[in-house]
C-alpha positions in Angstrom: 0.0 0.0 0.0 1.6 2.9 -1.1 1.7 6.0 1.5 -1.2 8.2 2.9 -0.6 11.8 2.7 -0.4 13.5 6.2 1.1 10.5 8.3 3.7 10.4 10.0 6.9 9.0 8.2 5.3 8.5 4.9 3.6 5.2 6.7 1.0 3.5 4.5 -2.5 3.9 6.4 -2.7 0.3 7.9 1.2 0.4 9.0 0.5 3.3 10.8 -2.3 1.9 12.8 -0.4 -0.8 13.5 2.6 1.2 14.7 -0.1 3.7 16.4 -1.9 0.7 18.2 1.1 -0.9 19.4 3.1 2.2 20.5 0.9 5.6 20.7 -2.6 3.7 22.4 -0.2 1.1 24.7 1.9 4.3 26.4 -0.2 5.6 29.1 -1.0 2.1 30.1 3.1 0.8 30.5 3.9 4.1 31.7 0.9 3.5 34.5 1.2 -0.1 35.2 5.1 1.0 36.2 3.9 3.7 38.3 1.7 1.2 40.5 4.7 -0.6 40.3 6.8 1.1 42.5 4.2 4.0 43.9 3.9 1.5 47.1 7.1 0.9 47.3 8.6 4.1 46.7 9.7 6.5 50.0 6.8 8.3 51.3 7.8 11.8 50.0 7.5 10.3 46.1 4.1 9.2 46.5 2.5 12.8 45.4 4.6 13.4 42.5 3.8 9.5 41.1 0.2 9.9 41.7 0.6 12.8 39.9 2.4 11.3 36.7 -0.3 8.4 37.2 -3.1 11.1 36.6 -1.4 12.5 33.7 -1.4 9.2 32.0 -5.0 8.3 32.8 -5.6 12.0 31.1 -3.6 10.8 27.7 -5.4 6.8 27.9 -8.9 9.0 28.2 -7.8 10.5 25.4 -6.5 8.2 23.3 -9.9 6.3 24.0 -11.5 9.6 23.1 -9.3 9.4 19.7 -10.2 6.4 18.4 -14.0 7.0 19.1 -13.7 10.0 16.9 -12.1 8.7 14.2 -13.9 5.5 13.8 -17.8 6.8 14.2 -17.2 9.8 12.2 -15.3 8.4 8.7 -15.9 11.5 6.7 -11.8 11.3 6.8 -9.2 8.7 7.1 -9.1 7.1 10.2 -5.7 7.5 10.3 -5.4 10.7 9.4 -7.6 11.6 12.3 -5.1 9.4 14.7 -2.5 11.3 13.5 -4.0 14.6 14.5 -4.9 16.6 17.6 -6.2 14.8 20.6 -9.5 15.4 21.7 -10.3 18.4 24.2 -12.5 17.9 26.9 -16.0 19.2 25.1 -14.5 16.2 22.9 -14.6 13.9 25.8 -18.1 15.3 27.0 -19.9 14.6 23.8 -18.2 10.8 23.6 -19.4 10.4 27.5 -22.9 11.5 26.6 -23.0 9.0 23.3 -22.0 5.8 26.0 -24.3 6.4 28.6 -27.1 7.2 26.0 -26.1 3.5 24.5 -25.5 2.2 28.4 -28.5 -0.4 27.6 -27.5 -2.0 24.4 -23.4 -1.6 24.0 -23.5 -3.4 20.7 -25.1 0.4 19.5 -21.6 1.4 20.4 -20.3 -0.9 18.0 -23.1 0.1 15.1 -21.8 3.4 15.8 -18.1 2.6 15.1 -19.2 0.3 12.0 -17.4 -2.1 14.0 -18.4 -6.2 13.8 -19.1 -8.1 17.3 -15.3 -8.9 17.9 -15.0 -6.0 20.4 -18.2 -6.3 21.6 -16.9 -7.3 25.4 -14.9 -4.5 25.6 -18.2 -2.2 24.0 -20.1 -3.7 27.3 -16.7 -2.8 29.5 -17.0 0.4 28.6 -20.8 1.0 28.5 -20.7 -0.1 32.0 -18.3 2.2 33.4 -19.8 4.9 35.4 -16.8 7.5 35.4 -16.7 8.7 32.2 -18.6 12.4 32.5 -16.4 12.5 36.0 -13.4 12.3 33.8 -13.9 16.1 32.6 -12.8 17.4 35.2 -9.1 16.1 35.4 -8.9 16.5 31.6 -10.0 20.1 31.9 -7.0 20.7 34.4 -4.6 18.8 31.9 -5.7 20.5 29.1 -3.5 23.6 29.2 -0.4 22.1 30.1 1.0 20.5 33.0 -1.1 21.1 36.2 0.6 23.1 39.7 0.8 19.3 41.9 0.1 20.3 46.1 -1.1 17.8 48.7 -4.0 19.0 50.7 -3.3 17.7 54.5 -6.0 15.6 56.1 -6.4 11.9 57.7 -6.2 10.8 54.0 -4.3 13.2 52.1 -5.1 14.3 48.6 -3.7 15.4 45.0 -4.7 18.9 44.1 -3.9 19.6 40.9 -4.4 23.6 39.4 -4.5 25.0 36.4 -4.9 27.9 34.7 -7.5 27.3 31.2 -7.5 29.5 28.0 -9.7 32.0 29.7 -8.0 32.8 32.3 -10.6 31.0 34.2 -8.8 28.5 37.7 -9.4 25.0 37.0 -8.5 22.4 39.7 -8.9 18.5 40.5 -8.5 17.2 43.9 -7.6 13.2 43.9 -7.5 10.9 46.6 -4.0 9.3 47.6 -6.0 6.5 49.5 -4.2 3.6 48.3 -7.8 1.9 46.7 -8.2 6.0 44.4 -4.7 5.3 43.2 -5.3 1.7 41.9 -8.2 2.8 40.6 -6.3 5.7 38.5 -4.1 3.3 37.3 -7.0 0.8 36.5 -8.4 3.5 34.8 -5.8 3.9 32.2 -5.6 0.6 31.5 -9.0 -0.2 30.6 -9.3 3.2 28.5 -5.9 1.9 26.7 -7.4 -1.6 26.3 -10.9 -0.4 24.9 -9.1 1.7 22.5 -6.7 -1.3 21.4 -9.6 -3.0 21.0 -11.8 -1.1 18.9 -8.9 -0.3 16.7 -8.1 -3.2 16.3 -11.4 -4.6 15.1 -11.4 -1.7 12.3 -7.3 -3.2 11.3 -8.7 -6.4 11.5 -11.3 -5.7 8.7 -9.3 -3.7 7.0 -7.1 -6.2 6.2 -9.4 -9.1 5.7 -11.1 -6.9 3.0 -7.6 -5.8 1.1 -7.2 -9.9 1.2 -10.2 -10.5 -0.9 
């Protein structure tokens, strides 16, 4: 397949998803996954700055997830081409949260919307059954500008504030728990948004290639 204007490299559309999928979607999650590694582990004082970094690559897996949602339910341009674009902001984000919980009762909808078959369907229920996705606004709208201010807010269980400073000049802040169950769940988080993502995309590569086989 010869190469598709716009990507990067001069990769062919379908090696670029592949490279994309494996590299690009998979980040946040082995970047995460290393953080809960050695968050528990780590001396107390490096707990807030990790939790931190965790947050930041729950924001990009959100994201990503956000990305691929895009790109594959609207096709009025090359997937690809979209991948290789901007990520989604967070009025992005809002309008995909609004689109799963209005297809919360039948996830194979989600599917129909992606023009996806049944192969990703588990991970279409996953995802229509996860209850945080409108929450998630909130620390995307504090990552959005750049990296956040990171403080820790005193108290029997102490917390993550992160601040910001949006495009209007408006403060925008996120407070996160450092209780050790919010922090797994951070990291959780990032994982399943990286392993939806792989999934749906992975469905589309799958069908694209069966049908250049043909």
């Amino acid at each position: 397949m010869s190469s598709a204007a716009g990507l990067p490299g001069g990769l062919s559309e379908l090696a670029f998803l592949h490279a994309y999928a494996a590299t690009a979607l998979r980040k946040p999650q082995v970047v995460a996954d290393n953080v809960l590694t050695g968050i528990f582990l780590a001396d107390a004082g490096y707990r807030a700055p990790l939790a931190a970094l965790l947050a930041q690559e729950a924001v990009e897996a959100a994201r990503r997830l956000n990305a691929v949602w895009d790109a594959l339910s609207d096709r009025t341009r090359p997937v690809a081409q979209r991948l290789a674009g901007p990520l989604p902001g967070v009025a992005a984000w809002e309008r995909f949260a609004a689109a799963v919980e209005a297809h919360a009762e039948r996830p194979a909808a989600l599917l129909e919307a992606m023009a996806l078959d049944a192969s990703a369907l588990q991970s279409a229920e996953e995802l229509a059954a996860f209850s945080g996705l409108a929450r998630f606004a909130v620390p995307l709208r504090v990552f959005a500008p750049g990296p956040p201010v990171v403080t820790v807010v005193a108290g029997p269980v102490p917390s993550l504030l992160l601040s910001n400073v949006g495009a209007d000049g408006a403060a925008v802040e996120a407070r996160l728990s450092l209780a050790d169950e919010q922090v797994i769940a951070l990291g959780d988080a990032a994982g399943d948004f990286v392993t939806w993502a792989g999934d749906f995309l992975g469905a589309f590569i799958d069908a694209r290639e069966a049908a250049a086989s043909r």
